[in-house]
Structure formats: C-alpha cells, structure tokens
C-alpha positions in Angstrom: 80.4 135.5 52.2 77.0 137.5 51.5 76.9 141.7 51.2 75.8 142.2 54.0 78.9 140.7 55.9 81.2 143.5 55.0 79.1 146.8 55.7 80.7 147.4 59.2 84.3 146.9 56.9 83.5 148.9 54.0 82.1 151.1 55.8 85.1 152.1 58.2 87.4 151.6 55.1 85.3 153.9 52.5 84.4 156.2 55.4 88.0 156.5 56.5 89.8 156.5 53.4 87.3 159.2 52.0 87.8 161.2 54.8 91.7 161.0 54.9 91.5 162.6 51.2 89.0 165.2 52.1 90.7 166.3 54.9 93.8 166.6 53.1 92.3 168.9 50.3 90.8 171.0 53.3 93.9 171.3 54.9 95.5 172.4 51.4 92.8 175.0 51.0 93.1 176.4 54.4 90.5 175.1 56.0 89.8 173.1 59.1 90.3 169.2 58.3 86.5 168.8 59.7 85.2 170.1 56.4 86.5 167.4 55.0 85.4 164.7 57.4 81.8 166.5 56.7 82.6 166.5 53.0 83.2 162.8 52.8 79.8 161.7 54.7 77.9 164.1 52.1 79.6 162.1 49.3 78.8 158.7 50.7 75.3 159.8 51.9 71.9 158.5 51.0 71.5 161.8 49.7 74.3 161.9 46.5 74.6 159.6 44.0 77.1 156.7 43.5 78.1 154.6 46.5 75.9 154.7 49.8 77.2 153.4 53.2 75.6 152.2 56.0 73.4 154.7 57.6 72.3 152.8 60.5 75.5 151.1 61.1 77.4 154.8 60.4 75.4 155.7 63.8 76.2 153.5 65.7 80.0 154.1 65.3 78.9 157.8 65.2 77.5 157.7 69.1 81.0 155.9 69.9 82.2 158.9 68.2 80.1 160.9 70.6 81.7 159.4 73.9 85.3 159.7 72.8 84.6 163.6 71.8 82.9 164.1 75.3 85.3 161.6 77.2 88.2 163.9 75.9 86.2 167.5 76.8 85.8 165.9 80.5 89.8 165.0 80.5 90.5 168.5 79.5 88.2 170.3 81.8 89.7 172.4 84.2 87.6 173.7 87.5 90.4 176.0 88.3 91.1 177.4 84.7 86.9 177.9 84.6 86.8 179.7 88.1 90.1 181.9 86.6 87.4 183.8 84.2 84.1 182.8 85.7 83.2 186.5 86.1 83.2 187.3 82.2 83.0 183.9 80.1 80.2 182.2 83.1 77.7 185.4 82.7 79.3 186.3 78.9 78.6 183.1 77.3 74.9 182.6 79.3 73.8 185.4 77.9 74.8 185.3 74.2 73.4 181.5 74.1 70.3 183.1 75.2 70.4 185.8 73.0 71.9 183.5 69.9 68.6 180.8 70.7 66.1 183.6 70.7 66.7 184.8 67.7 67.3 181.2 66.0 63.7 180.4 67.7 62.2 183.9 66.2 63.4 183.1 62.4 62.5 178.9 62.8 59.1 180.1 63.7 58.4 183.0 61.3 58.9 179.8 58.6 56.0 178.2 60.8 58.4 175.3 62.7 56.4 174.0 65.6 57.4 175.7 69.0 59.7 172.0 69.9 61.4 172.4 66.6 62.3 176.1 66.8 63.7 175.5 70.4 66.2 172.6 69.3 67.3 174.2 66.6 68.1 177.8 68.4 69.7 175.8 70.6 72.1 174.0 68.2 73.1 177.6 66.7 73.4 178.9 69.7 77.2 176.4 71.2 80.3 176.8 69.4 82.4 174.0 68.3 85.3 173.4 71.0 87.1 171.1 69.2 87.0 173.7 66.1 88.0 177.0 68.5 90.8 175.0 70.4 92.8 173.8 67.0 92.3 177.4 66.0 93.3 179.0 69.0 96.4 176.6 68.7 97.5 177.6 65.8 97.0 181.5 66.4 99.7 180.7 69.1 96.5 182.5 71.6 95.8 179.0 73.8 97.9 180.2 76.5 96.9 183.3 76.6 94.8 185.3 78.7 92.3 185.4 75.5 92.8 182.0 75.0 91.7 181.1 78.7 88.8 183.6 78.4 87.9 181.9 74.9 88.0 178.3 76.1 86.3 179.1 79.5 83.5 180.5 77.2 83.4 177.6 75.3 83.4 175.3 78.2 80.6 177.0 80.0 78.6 176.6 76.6 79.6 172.9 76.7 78.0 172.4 80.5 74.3 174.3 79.5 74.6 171.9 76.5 74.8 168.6 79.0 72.1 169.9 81.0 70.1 170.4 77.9 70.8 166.6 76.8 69.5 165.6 80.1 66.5 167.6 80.0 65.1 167.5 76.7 63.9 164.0 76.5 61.3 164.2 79.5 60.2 167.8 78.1 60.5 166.0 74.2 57.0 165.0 74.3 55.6 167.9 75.6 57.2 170.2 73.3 55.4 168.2 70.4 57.7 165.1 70.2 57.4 161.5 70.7 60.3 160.9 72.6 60.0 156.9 74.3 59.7 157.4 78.1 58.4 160.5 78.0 54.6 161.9 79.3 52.9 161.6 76.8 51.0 164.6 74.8 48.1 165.7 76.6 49.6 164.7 80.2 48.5 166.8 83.6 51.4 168.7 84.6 51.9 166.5 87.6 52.9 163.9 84.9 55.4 165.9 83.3 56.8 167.1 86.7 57.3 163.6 87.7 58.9 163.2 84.4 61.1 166.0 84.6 62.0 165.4 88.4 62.9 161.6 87.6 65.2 162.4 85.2 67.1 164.9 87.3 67.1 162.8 90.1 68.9 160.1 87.8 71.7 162.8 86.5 72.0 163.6 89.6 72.2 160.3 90.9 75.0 159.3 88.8 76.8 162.4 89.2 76.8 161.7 92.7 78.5 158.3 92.2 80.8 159.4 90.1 82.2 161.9 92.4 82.3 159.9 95.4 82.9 156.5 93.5 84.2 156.8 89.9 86.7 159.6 91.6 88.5 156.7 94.1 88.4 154.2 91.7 89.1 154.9 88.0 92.4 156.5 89.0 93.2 153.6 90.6 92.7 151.5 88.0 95.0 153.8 85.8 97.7 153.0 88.4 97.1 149.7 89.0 97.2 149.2 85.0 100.3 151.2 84.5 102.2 149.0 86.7 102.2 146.0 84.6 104.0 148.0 82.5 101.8 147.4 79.3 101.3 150.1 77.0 98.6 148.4 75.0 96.9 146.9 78.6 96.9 151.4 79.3 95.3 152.7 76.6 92.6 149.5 76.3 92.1 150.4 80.4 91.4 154.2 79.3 89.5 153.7 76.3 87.0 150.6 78.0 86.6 153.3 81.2 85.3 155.9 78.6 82.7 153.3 76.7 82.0 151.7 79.8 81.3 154.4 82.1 79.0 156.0 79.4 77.4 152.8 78.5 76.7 151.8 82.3 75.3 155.8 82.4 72.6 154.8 79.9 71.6 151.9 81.6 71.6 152.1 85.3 70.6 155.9 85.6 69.1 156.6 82.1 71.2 159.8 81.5 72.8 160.3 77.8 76.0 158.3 76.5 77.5 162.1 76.4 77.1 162.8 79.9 78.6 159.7 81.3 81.7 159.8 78.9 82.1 163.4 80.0 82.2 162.6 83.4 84.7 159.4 83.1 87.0 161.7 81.6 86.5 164.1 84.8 87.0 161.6 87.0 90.0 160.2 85.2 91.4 164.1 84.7 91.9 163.4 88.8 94.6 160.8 88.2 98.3 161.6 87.9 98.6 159.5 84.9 95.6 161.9 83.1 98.6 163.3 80.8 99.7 160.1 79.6 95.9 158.5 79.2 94.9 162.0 77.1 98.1 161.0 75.5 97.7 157.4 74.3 94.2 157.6 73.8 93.7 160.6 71.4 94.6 158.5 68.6 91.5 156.6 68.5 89.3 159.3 69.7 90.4 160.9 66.7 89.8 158.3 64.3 85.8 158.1 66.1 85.4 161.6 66.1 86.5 161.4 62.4 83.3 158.8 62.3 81.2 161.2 64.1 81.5 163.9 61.6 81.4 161.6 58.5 78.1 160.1 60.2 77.1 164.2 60.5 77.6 164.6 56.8 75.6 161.5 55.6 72.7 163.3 56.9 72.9 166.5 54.9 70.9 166.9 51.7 72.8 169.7 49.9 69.9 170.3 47.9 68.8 172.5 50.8 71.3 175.0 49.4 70.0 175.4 46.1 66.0 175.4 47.8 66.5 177.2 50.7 69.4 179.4 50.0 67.7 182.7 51.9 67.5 180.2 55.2 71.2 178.9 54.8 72.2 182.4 54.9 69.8 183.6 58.2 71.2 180.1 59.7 75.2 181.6 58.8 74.2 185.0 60.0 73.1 184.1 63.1 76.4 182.1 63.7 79.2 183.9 62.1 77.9 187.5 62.8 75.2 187.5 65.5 76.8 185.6 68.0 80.5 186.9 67.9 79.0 190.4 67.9 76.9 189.7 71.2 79.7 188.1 72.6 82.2 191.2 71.6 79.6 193.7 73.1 79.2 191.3 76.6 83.2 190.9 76.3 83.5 195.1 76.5 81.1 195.6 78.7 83.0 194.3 81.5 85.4 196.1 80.8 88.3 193.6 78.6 90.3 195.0 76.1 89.2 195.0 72.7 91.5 192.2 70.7 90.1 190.3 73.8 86.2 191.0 72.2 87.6 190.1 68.9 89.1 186.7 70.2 86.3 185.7 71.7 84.0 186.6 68.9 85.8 184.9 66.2 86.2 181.7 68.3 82.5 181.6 68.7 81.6 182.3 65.0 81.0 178.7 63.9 79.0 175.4 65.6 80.1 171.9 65.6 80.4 168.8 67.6 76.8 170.2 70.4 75.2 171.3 67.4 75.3 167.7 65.7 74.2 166.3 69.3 71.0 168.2 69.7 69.9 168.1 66.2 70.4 163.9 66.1 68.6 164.2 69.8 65.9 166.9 68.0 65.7 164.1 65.6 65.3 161.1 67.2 62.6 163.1 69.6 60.0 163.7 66.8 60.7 167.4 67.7 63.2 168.6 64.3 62.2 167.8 61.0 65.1 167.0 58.7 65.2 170.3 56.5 66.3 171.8 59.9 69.5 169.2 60.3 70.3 169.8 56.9 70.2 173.7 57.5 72.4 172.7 61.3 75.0 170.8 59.0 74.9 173.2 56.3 75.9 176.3 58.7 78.0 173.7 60.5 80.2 173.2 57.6 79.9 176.9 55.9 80.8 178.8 59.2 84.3 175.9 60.1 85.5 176.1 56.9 85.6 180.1 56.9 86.0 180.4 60.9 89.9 180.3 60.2 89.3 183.9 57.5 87.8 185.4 61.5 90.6 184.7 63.4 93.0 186.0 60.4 90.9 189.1 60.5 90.9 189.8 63.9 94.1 191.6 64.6 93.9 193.6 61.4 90.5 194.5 62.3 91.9 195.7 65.8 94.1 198.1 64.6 91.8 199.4 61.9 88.6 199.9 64.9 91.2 201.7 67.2 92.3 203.9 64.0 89.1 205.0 62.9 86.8 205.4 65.6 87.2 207.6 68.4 84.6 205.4 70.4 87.0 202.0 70.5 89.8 204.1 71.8 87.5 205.9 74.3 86.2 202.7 75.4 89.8 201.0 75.5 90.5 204.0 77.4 87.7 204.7 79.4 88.3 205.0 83.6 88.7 202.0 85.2 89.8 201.5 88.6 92.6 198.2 87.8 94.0 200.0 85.2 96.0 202.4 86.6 97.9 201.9 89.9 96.5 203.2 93.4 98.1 206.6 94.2 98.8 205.0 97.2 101.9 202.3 95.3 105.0 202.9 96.8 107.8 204.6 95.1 109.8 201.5 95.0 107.5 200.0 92.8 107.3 203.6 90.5 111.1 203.5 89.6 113.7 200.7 88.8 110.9 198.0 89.5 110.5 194.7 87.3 107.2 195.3 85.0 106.1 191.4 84.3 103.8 190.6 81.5 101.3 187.6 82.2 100.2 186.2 85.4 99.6 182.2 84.0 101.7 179.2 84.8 105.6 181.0 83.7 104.5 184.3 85.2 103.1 183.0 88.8 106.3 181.4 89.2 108.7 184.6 88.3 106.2 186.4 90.9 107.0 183.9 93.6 110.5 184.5 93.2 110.9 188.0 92.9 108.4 188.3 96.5 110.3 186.0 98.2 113.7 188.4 97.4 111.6 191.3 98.3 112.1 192.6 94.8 109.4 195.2 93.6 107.1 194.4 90.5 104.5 195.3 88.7 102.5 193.2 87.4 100.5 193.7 83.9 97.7 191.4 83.1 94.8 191.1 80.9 92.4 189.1 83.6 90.9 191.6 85.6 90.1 188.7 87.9 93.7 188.1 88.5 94.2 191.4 88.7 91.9 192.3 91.6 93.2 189.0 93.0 96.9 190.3 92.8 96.0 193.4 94.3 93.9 192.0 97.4 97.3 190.1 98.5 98.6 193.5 98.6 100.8 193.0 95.1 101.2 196.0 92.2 99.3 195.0 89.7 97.7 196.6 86.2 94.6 195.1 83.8 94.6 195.9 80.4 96.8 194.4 77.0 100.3 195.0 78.0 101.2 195.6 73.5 98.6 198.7 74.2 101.1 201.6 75.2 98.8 203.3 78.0 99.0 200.0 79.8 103.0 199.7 80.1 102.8 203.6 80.9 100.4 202.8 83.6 103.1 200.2 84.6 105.5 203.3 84.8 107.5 201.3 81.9 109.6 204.4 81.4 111.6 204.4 84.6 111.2 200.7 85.1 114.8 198.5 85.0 113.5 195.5 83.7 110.6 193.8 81.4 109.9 190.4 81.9 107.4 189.3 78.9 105.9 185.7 80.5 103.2 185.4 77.4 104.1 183.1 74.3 102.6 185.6 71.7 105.5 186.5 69.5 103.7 189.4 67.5 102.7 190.9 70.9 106.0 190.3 72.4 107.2 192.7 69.3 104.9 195.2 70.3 105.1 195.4 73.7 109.3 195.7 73.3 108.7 198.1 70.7 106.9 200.1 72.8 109.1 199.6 76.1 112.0 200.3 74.0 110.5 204.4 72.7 109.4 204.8 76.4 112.6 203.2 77.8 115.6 202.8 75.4 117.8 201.5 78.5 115.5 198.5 79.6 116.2 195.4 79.8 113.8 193.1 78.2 113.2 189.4 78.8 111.5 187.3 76.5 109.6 183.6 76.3 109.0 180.8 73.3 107.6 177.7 72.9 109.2 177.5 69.2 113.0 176.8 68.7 112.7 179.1 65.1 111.1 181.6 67.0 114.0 181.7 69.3 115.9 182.1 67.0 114.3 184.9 65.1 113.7 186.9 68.5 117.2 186.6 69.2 118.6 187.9 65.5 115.8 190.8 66.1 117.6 191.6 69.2 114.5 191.6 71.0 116.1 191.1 74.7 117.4 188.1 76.2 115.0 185.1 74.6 114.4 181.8 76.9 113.5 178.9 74.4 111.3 176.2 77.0 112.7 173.1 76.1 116.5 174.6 76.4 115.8 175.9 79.4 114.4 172.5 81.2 117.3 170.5 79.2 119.9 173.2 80.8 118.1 172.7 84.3 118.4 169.0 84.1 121.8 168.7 82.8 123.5 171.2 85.5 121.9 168.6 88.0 123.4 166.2 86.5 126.6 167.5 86.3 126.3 168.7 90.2 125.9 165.5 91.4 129.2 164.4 89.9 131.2 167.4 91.7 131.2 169.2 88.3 130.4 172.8 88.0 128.6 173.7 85.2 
C-alpha cells in the first residue's frame, strides 16, 4: 500500500494520540486541556522538527471541526436567556469589541500591516473563546448564576457580530487589499462592490429565511421520526448528518460560510424536544473534531515568532488578557452591576479561541493576513487559555481586596440607585416576617410562583437589574444588587425577615450571605440549594440551614408518587 494511502489514518491517530497526552499534562498543570490540543499541532507542525502531518488534509478535518463547534453554539443558544441580559451584555460586549479591535488595528498598523490586515486581526483579538469561558465558568460553580448568564450572554453576543463578520468579509476581502475568489476585484467602481456586498447579504439572508420557515418544521421532525425506530446509533448519525449537511448545503446553494449554516442547524434543531438528548449523544464526536480543529490551529504556529517578535506577543497578550476585561469591567459598572459581576465578566473575556482561529484561517485564505499575524493570533490564543484559569482564581480575592482598599469601589458598590433599595411605598407586610428569596432563575421563579399564589409576602434579591425592574412592574418586592454584600440583605429588611430562601448554587456565596443573615438575624431560618451531594453534605455538618440536595429531592418527589398510587403514605 503506498505512503500516501495512510495520511488521513496517521494523521487522526498521531493527531489524536498526541493530543490525548497533551491534554492530560495540561490538565495536570492546571490548565485548560485546549493548550494541549494546541500543543500537539505545534509539535506535529510543518514548523518543528521530527514528524510532519498532513497539513492540507489536517484542514479539511479542521473545517469539520468548525461545523461541529458552531453546530453545538447554535444547539446551546438561548433567545430567552440573551433577551434576560440584553440591556448590559447586547451594548457591553458591542462596545468593548469595538474598543478591543481599535486598538488591535492602531498597534497592527503602527508595525506597517496593510489597512485589510490590521482589521482581521483586531477583529480576531477582539471575541473571546466560548467554549474556553463556559468550562471555566463550569468549574467556578458561576454557570448558573446571574454572572454566569451575564458572562455567557456576552459571549454569545460576541459570537453573532463574529457570523456577520464571516459573512461579510469575503465580498469586502478584495477591497480591503485581498484576493478573495468571487469578490470585485481591486480597483472596482463602488457600484461593483455594492452589488458584491448586497449579493452576499441577500444570500445570508436568504438561507436564514429558509431555515426559519423550513429547516424549523422539518429537522425536528426528522429527530422524531428517527427516534422512533428506536435506534441509538440511527439518532446520533441523523443529528450529526443534519449538522454537516445543513452547513455543506449552506455553502453551496446560498454561498454563506460552513459556520453559519452549522450554527443555524443547531438552532433549528435547539426547537425540537429531543434537543437535550441530540446535544447529548452527539457531543462525543463534536469533541473529538473540535479536538482536530485546535490541533489543525496549532500546526499553523511558528513558535519562533516568540523568540523574534517577543515585544508584539506581549502587545497581542495585553490587549486580550488586560485591555479587554478592563473595558468590559468599566462598561459592566457603568450600568450599574455589582462589582464581582465586572470581575466575572472580565476574566471570562481575558483570552480568544475558537472566532479568533476562524477569522485568521478566513484572513488567511483572503490574501488579507500575512502569516506572522496567525502566528501572533495562535500565540495569544494559547498564552491567554492556558493562564485564563489564574483570572478567574483571582477574581474573588481581588473583590475583597478593591472593596478594602479603595473608598471609590465601595462608593460605587454603593452609590444611589433606584432598584436597590425598596420603594417607601412597600407594604409593611413585606418589611417584617416576610420570606427574603435569593435568585430569580429557574429554582427561584418557581418558589415565587408558589409563595404569590398563597399570598405569602417576599422579597425578592437579585443581581439582574433587568429582572428586577421586571419583578417590580408586576407589582412584586424586589431588590438588585449581590445578595453575600450585607447592604443588599439589609435593603431586603433581612433583620426582621422569618425566612431566607437561598435559590443560587454558589456555595461560598451561600456562606456569606447566611453569615451575614445570621449577625443581622440570629433567629432566621435559612434555606439552602446544591447541585453536589458532598456539598450537601458539608452545608449540612456546617449547620448552614436546612440544605436541599437536587437529585434527592426529584428522587423523593418521584418515589412518594409512587408510593401514592399504591395507597401508601409516604
């Protein structure tokens, strides 16, 4: 069998296997496992010595990579989560893009970079990683938070100007000093280059529209139709083919990006009852792609950039790890959010990823970036993941430390705000012996239903001032601000409250806020929620208050149903 035969095999098996160790040690360090996905493609690269895979063939799989990422964004996108904290992350992250490009596009062309090239690569510094912010977000316990949902709005927002920016760049590649195929070419009246531009919108647009009235009635259909044969292998083939097809079919009948189209199938499919179980049974090999993706990233990087161009590597990490959080903690206080908020926000934002890749290959294969500048991309790529978990580590130390050195964070913290204190107008009945619940997300939405429907008085403290001004239009008590700050549970009239009712899963703030409730209030009663089983457990032994443990509690539910339906009282 010749060579040649065998690259697509040792190519997933070196790639794979090379990244499977990688990962591992960059797990063992710390660090994200991407590092070592990126690690492993700068070993196998044309631009290290021993072994050399594939390039051409590492692409390829590389752009399947590329759907399966976008595929899953699209199955996790939530319209109703984004319009929860449109006010803050839609303007917030708009803004410190803008800001974060501008000053990318200043530095690339103070080097000399051509106008094209200094707008694709402020562009790729200027979107945070998703993938990256949502595993760290995870593991801070902070995803279900209200500075979770702001972070990962933010992010999302950033994720939707980076689509429209893959559908425009091609027609405008040409123009901005490129040689992108199908574009006007250089020197064209702007009537050609309007044309251009309005053709390729019309296509996006096009094929958005058939996918909402179309690829909405049908693909969730399909997953239905599928999962009745019962088939587990015949489901995830149907999921995976709808992702590859939908982006493939997006290339060629409407000329819009493979990105754009996967994102959209996964939309689509997000409609669908079954979504759950296709995210489910298809992240496997979206993973083992994406792995791909970032190994294909890292066979691009020439490390000797790092020993040339050391000064730019560390403009390139400045702009990334301490520009752009520190715009986005400034836009994040200006309206008015709490500072750990800022501080969330800013250290989920203090790296790139996935986008960046995306526009530089795009930069690339559009004439417009020259490859220093995707070396400089990957090298602030891997740089800012592999230290972005040290920024979430230092973000609640560096809370505390702020608020206890300068008089400015607590005045801001503290400043007059109109949802932060309760009208003069609340009754007294929700001033003295009321409920004070924590959280207004899934768990807390729920206990509020309850407790108005048994015309029980509450007060509800929440960090969304969205929600907040929401709460209080239906005519409900309600509070903004960090509920583990003590102003906000006294604002909450915590000290002649009967009962707190903590519906967020953050167990160091849970600590705080009883600690606090407990000085103010030694009588309360306190209720408490966990996702973890050990945390239960610890809560409880800490004599927190009464601690309700998920899974328990759904297994208690289901089993005194049970037990009712035989005549048995449980």
């Amino acid at each position: 069998m010749p060579p040649h035969a065998l690259n697509l095999v040792t190519t997933l098996a070196v790639s794979l296997g090379l990244a499977l160790a990688l990962g591992l040690l960059a797990v063992r360090l710390r660090m994200p496992a991407i590092v070592g996905y990126l690690a492993a493609g700068i070993v196998i690269g044309p631009a290290t010595p021993g072994f050399v895979a594939d390039v051409e063939l590492a692409r390829e799989l590389a752009e399947i990579g590329v759907m399966l990422l976008m595929f899953g964004v699209g199955l996790h996108f939530s319209l109703e989560d984004l319009l929860a904290v449109r006010k803050i992350a839609v303007p917030g992250a708009v803004v410190q893009m803008t800001l974060a490009a501008g000053v990318a596009m200043a530095l690339a062309l103070s080097w000399g970079w051509p106008a094209g090239a200094a707008l694709v690569f402020g562009l790729a510094l200027s979107v945070a990683s998703t993938v990256v912010a949502l595993r760290a977000l995870e593991k801070e316990h902070a995803l279900n938070s209200t500075n979770g949902a702001i972070a990962v709005g933010w992010l999302v927002v950033e994720d939707l100007v980076m689509i429209v920016v893959l559908v425009l760049l091609p027609p405008l590649a040409a123009v901005l000093g490129g040689t992108a195929p199908g574009s006007v070419s250089e020197g064209a009246p702007d009537g050609g280059l309007a044309l251009s531009l309005l053709a390729t919108v019309g296509k996006a647009a096009a094929f958005v529209a058939f996918m909402v009235v179309a690829g909405r009635r049908l693909l969730p259909k399909l997953l239905v139709l599928v999962a009745r044969t019962g088939s587990r292998e015949l489901f995830t083939l149907c999921v995976i083919s709808a992702a590859v097809g939908v982006a493939y079919g997006a290339a060629a009948l409407f000329d819009v990006s493979f990105a754009l189209g996967a994102f959209f199938a996964g939309m689509m499919m997000r409609e669908s009852e079954l979504s759950h179980r296709a995210a489910e049974q298809s992240l496997p090999l979206r993973d083992a792609f994406a792995v791909l993706f970032f190994v294909s990233v890292g066979m691009l990087f020439d490390p000797r950039i790092l020993v040339e161009e050391p000064v730019k590597v560390l403009s390139v990490l400045g702009i990334v790890m301490v520009g752009s959080p520190l715009a986005a903690v400034a836009l994040v206080l200006a309206a008015r959010y709490p500072l750990n908020t800022a501080l969330t926000v800013g250290a989920s934002l203090a790296q790139i990823g996935e986008f960046s890749f995306i526009v530089a290959a795009l930069g690339m294969s559009s004439g417009l970036l020259p490859p220093s500048g995707q070396s400089l991309i990957v090298a602030g790529a891997i740089l800012s993941i592999a230290a972005n978990p040290v920024a979430f580590a230092l973000a609640r130390p560096a809370h505390a430390w702020i608020r206890s050195r300068s008089a400015l964070a607590r005045r801001l913290e503290g400043r007059r705000d109109p949802l932060s204190a309760l009208p003069l107008s609340t009754g007294e009945r929700y001033l003295s012996g009321q409920v004070v619940l924590v959280g207004y997300g899934r768990v807390g939405r729920r206990i509020a239903q309850a407790l108005v429907e048994h015309n029980v008085p509450f007060v509800v403290a929440e960090q969304s001032r969205e929600r907040v001004a929401e709460l209080r239009g239906r005519g409900l008590a309600a509070v903004s601000g960090d509920a583990a700050q003590a102003e906000v549970l006294v604002q909450a009239h915590i000290a002649r409250a009967g009962m707190l009712v903590i519906a967020t899963p953050d167990a160091v703030s849970v600590r705080q806020m009883a600690s606090i409730a407990r000085a103010l209030n030694p009588a309360i009663e306190i209720l408490v929620r966990t996702h973890s089983e050990d945390e239960a457990r610890l809560l409880a032994a800490e004599r927190i208050g009464t601690v309700f443990f998920g899974e328990q509690e759904l297994a208690g539910s289901m089993a005194r149903h049970v037990l009712g339906r035989r005549g048995i009282a449980a």
